[in-house]
C-alpha positions in Angstrom: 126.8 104.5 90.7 128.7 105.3 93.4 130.1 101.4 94.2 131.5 102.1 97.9 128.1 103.7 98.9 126.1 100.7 97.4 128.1 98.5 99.5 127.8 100.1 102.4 124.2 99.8 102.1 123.9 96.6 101.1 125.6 95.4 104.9 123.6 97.4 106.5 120.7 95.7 104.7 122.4 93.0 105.2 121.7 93.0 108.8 118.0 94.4 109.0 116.9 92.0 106.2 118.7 89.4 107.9 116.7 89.9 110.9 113.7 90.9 108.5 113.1 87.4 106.9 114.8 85.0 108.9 117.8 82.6 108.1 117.5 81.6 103.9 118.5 78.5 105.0 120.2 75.7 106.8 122.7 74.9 104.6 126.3 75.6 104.3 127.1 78.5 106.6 130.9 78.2 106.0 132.8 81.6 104.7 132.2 82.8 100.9 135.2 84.4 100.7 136.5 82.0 97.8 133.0 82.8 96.1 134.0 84.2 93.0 131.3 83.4 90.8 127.3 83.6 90.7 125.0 82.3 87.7 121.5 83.7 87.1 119.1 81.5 85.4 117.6 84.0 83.0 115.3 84.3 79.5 117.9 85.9 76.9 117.0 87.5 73.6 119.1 87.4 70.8 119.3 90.6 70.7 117.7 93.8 72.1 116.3 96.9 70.4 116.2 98.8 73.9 119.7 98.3 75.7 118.4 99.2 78.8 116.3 95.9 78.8 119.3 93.1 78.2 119.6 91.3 81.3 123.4 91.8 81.2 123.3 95.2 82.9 121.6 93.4 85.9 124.5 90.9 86.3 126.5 93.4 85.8 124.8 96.0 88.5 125.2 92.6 90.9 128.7 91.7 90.0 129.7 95.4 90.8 127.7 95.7 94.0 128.9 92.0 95.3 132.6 92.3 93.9 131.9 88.9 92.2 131.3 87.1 88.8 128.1 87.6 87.9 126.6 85.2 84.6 123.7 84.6 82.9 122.5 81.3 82.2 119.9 80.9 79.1 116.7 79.8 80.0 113.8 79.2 77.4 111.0 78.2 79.9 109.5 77.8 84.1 110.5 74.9 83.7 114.1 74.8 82.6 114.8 77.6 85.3 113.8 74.8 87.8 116.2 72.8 86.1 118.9 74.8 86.4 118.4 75.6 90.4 117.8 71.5 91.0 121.0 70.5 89.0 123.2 73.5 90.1 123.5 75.0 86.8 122.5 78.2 88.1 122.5 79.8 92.0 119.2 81.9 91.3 116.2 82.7 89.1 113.4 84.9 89.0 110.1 82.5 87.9 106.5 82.5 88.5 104.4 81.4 91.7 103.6 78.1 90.1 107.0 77.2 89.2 108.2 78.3 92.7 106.0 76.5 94.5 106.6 73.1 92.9 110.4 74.3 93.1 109.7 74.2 97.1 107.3 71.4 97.3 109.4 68.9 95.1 112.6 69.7 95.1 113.4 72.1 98.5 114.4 75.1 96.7 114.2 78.1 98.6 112.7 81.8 98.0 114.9 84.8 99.0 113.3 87.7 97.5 110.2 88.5 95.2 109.0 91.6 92.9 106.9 94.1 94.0 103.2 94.8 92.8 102.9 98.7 91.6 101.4 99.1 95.4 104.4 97.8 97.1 103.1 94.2 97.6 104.2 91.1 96.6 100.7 89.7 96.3 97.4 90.1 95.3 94.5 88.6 97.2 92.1 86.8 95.1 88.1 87.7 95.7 85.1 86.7 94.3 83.0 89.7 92.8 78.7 89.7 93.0 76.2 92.8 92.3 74.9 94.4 96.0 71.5 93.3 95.1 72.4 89.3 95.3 71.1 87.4 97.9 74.9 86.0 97.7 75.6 90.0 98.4 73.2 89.8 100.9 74.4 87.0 103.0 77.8 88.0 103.2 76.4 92.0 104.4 74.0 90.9 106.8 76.5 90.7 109.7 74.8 86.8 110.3 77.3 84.0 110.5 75.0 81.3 109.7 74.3 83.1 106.0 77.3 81.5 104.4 77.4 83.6 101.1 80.2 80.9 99.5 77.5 78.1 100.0 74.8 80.2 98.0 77.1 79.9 95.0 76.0 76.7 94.1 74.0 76.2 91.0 74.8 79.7 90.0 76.6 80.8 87.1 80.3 81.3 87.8 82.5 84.1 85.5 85.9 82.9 85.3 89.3 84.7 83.7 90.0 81.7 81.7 91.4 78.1 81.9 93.5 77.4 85.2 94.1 80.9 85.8 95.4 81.6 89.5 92.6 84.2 90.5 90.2 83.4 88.4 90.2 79.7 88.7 92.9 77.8 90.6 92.6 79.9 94.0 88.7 79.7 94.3 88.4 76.5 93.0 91.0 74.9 96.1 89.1 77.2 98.1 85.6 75.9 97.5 86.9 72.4 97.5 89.3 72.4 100.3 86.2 73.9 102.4 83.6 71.2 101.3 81.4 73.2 99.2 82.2 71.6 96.3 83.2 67.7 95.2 85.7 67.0 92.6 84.2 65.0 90.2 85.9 62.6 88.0 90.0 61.6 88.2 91.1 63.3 91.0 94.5 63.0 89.4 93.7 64.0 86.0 93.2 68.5 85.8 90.8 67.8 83.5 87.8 67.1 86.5 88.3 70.2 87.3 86.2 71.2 84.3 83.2 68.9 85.4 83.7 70.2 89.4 83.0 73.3 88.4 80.1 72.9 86.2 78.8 70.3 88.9 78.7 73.3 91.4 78.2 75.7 89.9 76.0 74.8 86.7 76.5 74.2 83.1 76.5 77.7 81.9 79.6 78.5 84.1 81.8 81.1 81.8 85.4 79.3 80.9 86.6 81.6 78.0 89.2 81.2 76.1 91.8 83.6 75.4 90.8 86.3 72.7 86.7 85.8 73.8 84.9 88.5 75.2 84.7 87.0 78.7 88.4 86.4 78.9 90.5 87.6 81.6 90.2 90.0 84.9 88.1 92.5 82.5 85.9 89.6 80.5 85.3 88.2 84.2 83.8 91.2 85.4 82.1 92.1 82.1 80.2 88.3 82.4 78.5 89.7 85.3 78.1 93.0 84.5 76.1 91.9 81.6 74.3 89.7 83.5 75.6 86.4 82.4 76.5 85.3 85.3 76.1 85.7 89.0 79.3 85.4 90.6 83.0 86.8 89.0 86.7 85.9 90.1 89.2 88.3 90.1 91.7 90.1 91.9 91.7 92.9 94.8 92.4 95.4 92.1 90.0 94.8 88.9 87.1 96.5 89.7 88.5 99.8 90.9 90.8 99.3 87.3 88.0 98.7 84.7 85.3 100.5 86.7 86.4 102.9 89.2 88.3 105.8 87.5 87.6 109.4 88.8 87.1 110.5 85.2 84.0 107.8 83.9 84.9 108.1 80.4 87.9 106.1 81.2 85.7 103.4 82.8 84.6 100.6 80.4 81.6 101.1 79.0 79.6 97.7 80.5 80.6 99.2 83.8 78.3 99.3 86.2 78.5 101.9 89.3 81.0 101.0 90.9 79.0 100.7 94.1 77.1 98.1 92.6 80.1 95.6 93.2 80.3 93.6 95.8 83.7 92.2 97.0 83.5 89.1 99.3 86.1 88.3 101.9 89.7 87.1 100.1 90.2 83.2 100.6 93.8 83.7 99.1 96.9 85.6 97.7 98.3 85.0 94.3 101.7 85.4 95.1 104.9 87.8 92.1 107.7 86.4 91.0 110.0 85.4 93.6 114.1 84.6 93.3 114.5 80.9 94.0 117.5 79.2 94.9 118.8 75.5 95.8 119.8 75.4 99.7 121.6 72.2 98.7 124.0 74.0 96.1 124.4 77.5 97.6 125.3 78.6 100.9 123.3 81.2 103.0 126.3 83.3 103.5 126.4 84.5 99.8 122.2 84.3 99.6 122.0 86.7 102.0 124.4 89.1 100.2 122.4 88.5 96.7 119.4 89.3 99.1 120.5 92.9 100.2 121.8 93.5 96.8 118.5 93.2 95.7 116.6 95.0 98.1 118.8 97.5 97.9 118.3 98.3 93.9 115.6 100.7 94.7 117.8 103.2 96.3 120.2 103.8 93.4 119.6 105.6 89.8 120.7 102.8 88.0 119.2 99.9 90.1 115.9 102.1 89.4 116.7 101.2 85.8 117.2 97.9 86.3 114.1 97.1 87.8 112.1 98.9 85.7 113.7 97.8 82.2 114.8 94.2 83.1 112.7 92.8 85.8 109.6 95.1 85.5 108.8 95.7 88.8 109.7 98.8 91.1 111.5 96.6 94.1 112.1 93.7 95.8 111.4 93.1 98.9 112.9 90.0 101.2 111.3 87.0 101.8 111.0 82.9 102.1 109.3 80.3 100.5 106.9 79.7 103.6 105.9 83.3 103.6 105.7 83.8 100.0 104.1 80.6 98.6 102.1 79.0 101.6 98.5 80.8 101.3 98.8 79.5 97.3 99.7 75.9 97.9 97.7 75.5 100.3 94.4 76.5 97.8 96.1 75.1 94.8 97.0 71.6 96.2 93.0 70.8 96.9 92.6 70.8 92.5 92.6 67.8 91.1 95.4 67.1 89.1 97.5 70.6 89.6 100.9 68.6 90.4 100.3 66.8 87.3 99.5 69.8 85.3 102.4 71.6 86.7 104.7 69.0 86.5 103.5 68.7 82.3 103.6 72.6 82.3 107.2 73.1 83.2 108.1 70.3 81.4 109.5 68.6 84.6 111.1 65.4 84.2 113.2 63.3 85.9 
């Protein structure tokens, strides 16, 4: 890689990304010229078959392109990568949108990049999924706004991907409670009620597989109400046109129905990649924004290509905040009972 070209892209990115996603943060805006170092919270093997996936080259490819130490620090969950950004053990770390947005909502950490989708986006949008010959179908095609096609769901039978998945459970389920359709029921602290909301709304049938079941997942979802076991599926922008939509059929699965027959209601919500955290309290926004460009600017070098691909599985970054990256989610997820509990359990987050 040619280092003095890389830098000289990464100021100009500097600039438009700058511009592009706002100031990272109020912090420290004092000079990081006596900056030597930066730490990247980070799950290490202990060793690696493929050398192209250890995680070293991409501190590496950063400590070249930001003339700084670059280190890894070992991480073994979510949770100790919050860890590590709330006690200053680390500057950054790539985790998922759950972990982020508890990072933001508890603890002020701030987003300044996330992964890109195949498509270029850093989201998907979350959609419920009925056959075109539903009333609920019907409702929402009629082009009448007092047919409320989200209020005919109850006491049908709901397909979800699994157990407090994001688009198959966590995003609908804020929805339809956060708009008064449905009522928790039981401890609105405890995750658990959410089990009994559901089934109280929807009815007792409602599909909650378990990993390894034929209903499980984006695919099982789908398949539920292909096969007619249920009457409304959750899933993602993407699923049907995956499982169901191929030009050649024979690569569509084989419950499939037309694909025509699928009926995508209106997204209440976008499930949001992995986005780089860091602590506004411990890092100042001089040297964020540098790690910013630096990352944005992977995707126009042979060996940042690599990177992404091999390390951080994604084909770019893109630039962005907290707010922008995380709001639409919290502001579903917060409405199900229990989910700072849950995630505060989940990541193992203690005090």
């Amino acid at each position: 890689m040619d280092h003095k070209i890389a830098k000289t892209l990464i100021m100009t990115l500097l600039i438009g990304t700058t511009a592009l996603a706002g100031c990272l943060g109020a912090g420290d805006e004092s000079d990081n010229s006596d900056l030597e170092s930066l730490v990247i919270a980070f799950s290490i093997k202990d060793d690696y078959t493929n050398v192209d996936e250890n995680p070293q080259k991409f501190a590496d490819y950063l400590g070249d392109a930001l003339n700084m130490d670059v280190s890894l620090y070992p991480i073994d969950s979510e949770g100790a990568a919050l860890q590590a950004l709330r006690f200053g053990n680390a500057d950054i770390a790539f985790m998922d949108g759950g972990a982020a947005w508890v990072g933001w909502q508890q603890y002020g950490l701030e987003a300044l990049a996330a992964d890109q989708k195949s498509d270029g986006r850093t989201y998907y949008s979350a959609h419920a999924v009925v056959l075109k010959d539903s009333e609920i179908a019907a409702a929402h095609l009629d082009d009448d706004p007092s047919t409320d096609p989200f209020s005919l769901m109850a006491g049908k039978t709901s397909c979800h991907t699994g157990w407090l998945k994001s688009a198959g459970m966590l995003l609908p389920m804020g929805f339809l409670i956060g708009n008064g359709y449905a009522n928790v029921i039981g401890d609105a602290n405890d995750v658990e009620s959410l089990r009994t909301t559901i089934t109280n709304f929807f009815n007792e049938d409602a599909s909650i597989p378990d990993s390894g079941t034929p209903y499980y997942s984006y695919s099982g979802a789908v398949k539920c109400l292909s096969e007619g076991v249920g009457d409304v599926a959750f899933a993602k922008d993407s699923t049907i046109n995956a499982y169901c939509g191929n030009e050649d059929a024979s690569a569509n699965e084989a419950w499939c129905l037309p694909e025509s027959d699928y009926i995508l209601l209106p997204s209440y919500g976008n499930a949001p990649s992995h986005p780089v955290m860091y602590n506004p309290q411990t890092s100042d926004s001089v040297t964020m924004n540098l790690v910013q460009a630096a990352l944005v600017d992977m995707v126009n070098t042979d060996e940042g290509k690599s990177i992404l691909e091999n390390v951080l599985n994604t084909p770019a970054i893109s630039a962005t905040t907290a707010s922008e990256h995380l709001a639409s989610y919290g502001n579903l997820i917060e409405d199900v009972p229990g989910i700072s509990t849950y995630f505060d359990s989940k990541y193992e987050i203690t005090e």
